[in-house]
C-alpha positions in Angstrom: 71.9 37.4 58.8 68.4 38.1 57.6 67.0 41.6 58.2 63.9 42.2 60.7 60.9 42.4 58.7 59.6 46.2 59.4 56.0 46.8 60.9 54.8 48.2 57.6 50.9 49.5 57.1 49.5 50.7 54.3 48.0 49.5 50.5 49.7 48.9 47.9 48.1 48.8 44.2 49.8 46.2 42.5 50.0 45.4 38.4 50.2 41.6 38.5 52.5 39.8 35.6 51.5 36.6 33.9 53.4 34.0 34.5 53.4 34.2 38.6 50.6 33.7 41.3 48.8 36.4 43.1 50.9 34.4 46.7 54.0 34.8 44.7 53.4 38.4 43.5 52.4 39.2 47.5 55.9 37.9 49.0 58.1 40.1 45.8 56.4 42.8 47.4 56.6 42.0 51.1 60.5 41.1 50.3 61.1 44.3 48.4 59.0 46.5 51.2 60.9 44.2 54.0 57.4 44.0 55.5 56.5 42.2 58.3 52.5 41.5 58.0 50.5 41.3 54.6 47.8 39.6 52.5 46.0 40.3 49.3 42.4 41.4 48.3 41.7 38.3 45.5 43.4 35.9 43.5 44.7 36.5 40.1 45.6 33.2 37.9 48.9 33.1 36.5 47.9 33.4 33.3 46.2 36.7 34.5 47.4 39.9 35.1 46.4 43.1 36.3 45.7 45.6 39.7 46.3 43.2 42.6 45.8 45.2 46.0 48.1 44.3 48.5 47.9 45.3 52.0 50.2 45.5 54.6 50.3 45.3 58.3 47.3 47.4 59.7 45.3 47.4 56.2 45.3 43.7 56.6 42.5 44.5 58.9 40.1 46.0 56.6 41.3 43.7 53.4 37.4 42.2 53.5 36.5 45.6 52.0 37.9 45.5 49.0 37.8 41.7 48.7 34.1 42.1 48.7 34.1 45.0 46.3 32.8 45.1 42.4 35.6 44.3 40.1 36.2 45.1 36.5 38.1 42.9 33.8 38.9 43.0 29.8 38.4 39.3 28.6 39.8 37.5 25.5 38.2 34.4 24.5 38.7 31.6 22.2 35.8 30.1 20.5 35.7 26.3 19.5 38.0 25.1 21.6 37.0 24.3 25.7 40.0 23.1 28.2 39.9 21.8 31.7 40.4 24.6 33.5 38.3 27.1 31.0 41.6 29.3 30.3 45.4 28.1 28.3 46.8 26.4 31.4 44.5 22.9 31.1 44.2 20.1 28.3 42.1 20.6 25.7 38.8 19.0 26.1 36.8 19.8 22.5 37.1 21.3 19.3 34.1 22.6 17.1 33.4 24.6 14.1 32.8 28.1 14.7 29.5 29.1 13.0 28.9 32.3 15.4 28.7 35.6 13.8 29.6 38.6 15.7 25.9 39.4 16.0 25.2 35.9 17.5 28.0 37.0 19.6 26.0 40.7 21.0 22.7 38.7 20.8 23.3 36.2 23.6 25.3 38.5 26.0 22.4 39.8 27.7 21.4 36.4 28.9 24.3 37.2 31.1 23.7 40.4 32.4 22.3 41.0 35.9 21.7 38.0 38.8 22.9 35.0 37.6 23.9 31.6 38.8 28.1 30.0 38.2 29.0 27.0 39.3 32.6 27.1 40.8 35.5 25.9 38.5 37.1 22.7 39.9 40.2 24.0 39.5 40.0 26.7 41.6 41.1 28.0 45.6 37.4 27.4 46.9 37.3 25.2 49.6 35.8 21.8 50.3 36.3 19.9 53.7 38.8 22.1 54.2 41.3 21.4 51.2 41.1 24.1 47.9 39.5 22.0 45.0 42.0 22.6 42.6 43.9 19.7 44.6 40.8 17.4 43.7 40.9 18.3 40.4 44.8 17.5 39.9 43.8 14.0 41.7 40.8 13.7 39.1 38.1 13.8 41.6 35.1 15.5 40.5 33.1 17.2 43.5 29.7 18.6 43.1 29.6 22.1 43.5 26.5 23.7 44.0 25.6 27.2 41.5 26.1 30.3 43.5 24.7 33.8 42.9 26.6 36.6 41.0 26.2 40.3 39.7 27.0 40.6 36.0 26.9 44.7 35.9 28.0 45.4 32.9 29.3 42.9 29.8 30.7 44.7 26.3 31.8 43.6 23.6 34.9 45.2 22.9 36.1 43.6 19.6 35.4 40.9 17.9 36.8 38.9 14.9 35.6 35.3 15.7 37.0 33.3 16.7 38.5 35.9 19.0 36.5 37.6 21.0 37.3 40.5 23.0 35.0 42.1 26.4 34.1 44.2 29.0 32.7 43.1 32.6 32.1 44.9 35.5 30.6 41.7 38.6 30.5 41.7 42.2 33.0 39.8 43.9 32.9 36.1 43.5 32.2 35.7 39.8 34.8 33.3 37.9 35.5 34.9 34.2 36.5 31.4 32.7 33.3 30.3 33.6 31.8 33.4 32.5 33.7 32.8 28.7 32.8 29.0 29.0 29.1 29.8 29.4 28.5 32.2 26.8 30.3 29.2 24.8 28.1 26.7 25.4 25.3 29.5 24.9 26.6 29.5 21.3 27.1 26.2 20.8 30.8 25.7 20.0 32.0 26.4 23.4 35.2 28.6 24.3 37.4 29.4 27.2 39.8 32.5 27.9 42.9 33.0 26.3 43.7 36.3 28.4 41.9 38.3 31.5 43.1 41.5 33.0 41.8 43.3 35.7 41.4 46.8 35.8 39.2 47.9 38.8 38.9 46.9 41.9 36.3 49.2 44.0 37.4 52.7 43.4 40.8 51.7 42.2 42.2 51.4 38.8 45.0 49.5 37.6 46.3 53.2 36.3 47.0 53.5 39.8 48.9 50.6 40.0 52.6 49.9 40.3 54.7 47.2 38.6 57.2 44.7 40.7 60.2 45.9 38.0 59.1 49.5 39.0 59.0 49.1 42.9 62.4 46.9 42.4 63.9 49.6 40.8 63.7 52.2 43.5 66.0 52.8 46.5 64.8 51.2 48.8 64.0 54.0 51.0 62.0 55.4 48.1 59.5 52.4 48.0 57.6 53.0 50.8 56.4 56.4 49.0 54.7 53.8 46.8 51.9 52.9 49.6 48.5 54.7 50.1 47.2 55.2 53.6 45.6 52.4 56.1 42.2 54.1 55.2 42.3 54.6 51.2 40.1 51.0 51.0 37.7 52.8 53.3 37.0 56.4 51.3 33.1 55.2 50.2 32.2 54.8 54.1 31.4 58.3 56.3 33.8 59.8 58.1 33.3 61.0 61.8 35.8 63.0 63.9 36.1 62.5 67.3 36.7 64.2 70.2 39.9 63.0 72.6 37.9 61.6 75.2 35.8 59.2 72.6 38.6 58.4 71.1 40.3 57.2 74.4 36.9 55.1 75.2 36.6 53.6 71.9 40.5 52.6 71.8 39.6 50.3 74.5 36.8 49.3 73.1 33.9 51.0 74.4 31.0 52.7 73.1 30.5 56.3 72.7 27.4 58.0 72.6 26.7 59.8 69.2 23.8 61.7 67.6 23.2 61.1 63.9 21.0 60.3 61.1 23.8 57.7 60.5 23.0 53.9 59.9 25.9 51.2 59.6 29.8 51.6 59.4 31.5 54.6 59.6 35.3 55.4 60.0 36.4 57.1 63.0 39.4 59.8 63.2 41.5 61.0 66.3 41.8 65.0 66.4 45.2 64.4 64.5 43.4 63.5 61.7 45.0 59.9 62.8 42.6 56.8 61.1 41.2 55.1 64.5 39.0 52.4 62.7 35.6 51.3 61.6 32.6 51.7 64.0 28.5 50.5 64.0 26.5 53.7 63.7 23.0 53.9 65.0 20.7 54.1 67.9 22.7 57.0 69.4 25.7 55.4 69.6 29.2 54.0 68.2 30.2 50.5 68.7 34.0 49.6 67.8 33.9 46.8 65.3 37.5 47.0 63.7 39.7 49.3 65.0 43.8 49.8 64.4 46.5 48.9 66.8 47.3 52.0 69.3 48.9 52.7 72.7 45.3 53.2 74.3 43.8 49.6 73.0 43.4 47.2 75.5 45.2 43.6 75.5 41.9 41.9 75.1 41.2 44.0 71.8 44.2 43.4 70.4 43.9 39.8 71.0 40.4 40.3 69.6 41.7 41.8 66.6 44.6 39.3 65.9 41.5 36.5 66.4 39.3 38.1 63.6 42.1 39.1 61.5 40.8 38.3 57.8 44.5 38.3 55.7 47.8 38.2 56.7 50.4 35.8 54.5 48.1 33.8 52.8 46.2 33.0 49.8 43.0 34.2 49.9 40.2 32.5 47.4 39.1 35.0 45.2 37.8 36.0 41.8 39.7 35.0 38.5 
């Protein structure tokens, strides 16, 4: 007899093997926390590794936050040779001569700094008439993809010893490393595509932080749990307002409270207890409930509105690699 999956909430800061997929990595977890409810916050490759936020039950909520955070990766890539897929999983397409000197190499990476335009790897989870296009690409269809807008922050060189080429990059959410490795390629004339990619930010966390599925797997059970930061932890750049117990009664049920303040936009909204009520719009005098966590005072309609809008829950969601 199978055990009832627990109603667990909270975040957990997972360090991703190669060799598995973000989905798989997610359902070790949920197995190992017996969880009822989770979803991750971006998709890691297989070949890929790294911090891989996981969140469970009520965090599933407010998994849009971090999905739509910066992210921060170390690179290696391969000059002369390009693949299919721009990393060591596809068939090789070319091989050139590498010419490149590590000064060519420093000399074109600014060309890649700032607002720049990707177009989407075909062999990736984004979506087109409602299947992923990786599923094209296995087929050998080739669909036009139109460029999209990203945020190159930072790009370092780390070290290089051509044809290996190891770097820094901080992005916003969205941007696709392989293509990032087969662009500065082409910029240099031999091509390239990455041979390893690790992630180690992802908004405020670090993959320090993180926790492997050996490690989690080796605790007793009971111990595992201690392993999970709070419902709110995602939340910690947005202000935090405390609220009285009548407010918090009225915006439970989803009403809006009046409130004086200088404050524009989301904040996060806290019971006397201390207890982590949810995220409310700040501005013109008032708080209006936008996401708000499961409690004995919310309304039926609000929880069906919340299980309606609800962004992750046991699925793969399309990400950056």
């Amino acid at each position: 007899m199978k055990p009832t999956r627990q109603p667990i909430d909270g975040v957990l800061l997972l360090n991703k093997p190669v060799g598995i997929t973000s989905n798989a990595a997610l359902q070790k977890a949920k197995w190992l926390l017996n969880a009822k409810k989770a979803g991750h916050t971006g998709t890691l490759d297989p070949f890929a590794d790294g911090l891989l936020p996981l969140c469970f039950g009520e965090a599933t909520k407010f998994s849009a936050y971090l999905l739509e955070s910066d992210k921060h990766y170390r690179a290696t890539m391969l000059l002369g040779i390009t693949t299919t897929t721009g990393d060591p999983e596809g068939d090789i397409l070319s091989e050139r001569s590498v010419a490149a000197s590590c000064d060519d190499i420093s000399a074109v990476l600014p060309h890649f700094r700032g607002d720049i335009e990707q177009i989407p790897p075909m062999h990736s989870a984004l979506k087109h008439q409602g299947k992923p296009l990786y599923e094209y690409a296995r087929a050998g269809i080739e669909i036009d993809r139109p460029p999209r807008k990203v945020r190159i922050n930072a790009l370092e060189l780390v070290e290089c010893v051509p044809p290996h080429v190891i770097f820094d990059v901080q992005c916003s959410a969205g941007t696709y490393i392989r293509t990032l490795a087969q662009d500065i390629g082409a910029a240099l004339g031999c091509g390239a595509h990455l041979t390893g990619l690790c992630r180690t930010r992802v908004g405020g966390f670090a993959l320090t932080q993180a926790h492997s599925l050996a490690a989690l797997e080796a605790l007793p059970a009971a111990e595992r749990f201690g392993a999970l930061l709070p419902v709110d932890a995602m939340l910690t750049h947005l202000p935090r307002i405390d609220l009285p117990d009548a407010d918090v009664r009225a915006v439970t049920q989803g009403r809006s409270v009046p409130y004086v303040s200088s404050l524009q936009g989301l904040v996060r909204l806290y019971a006397a207890d201390m207890r982590f009520i949810g995220l409310a719009e700040a501005g013109s005098g008032t708080l209006v409930p936008r996401r708000l966590c499961n409690t004995a005072e919310q309304s039926a309609q609000n929880r069906l509105d919340d299980v309606s809008n609800q962004g992750a829950a046991d699925a793969a969601t399309p990400g950056d690699r």
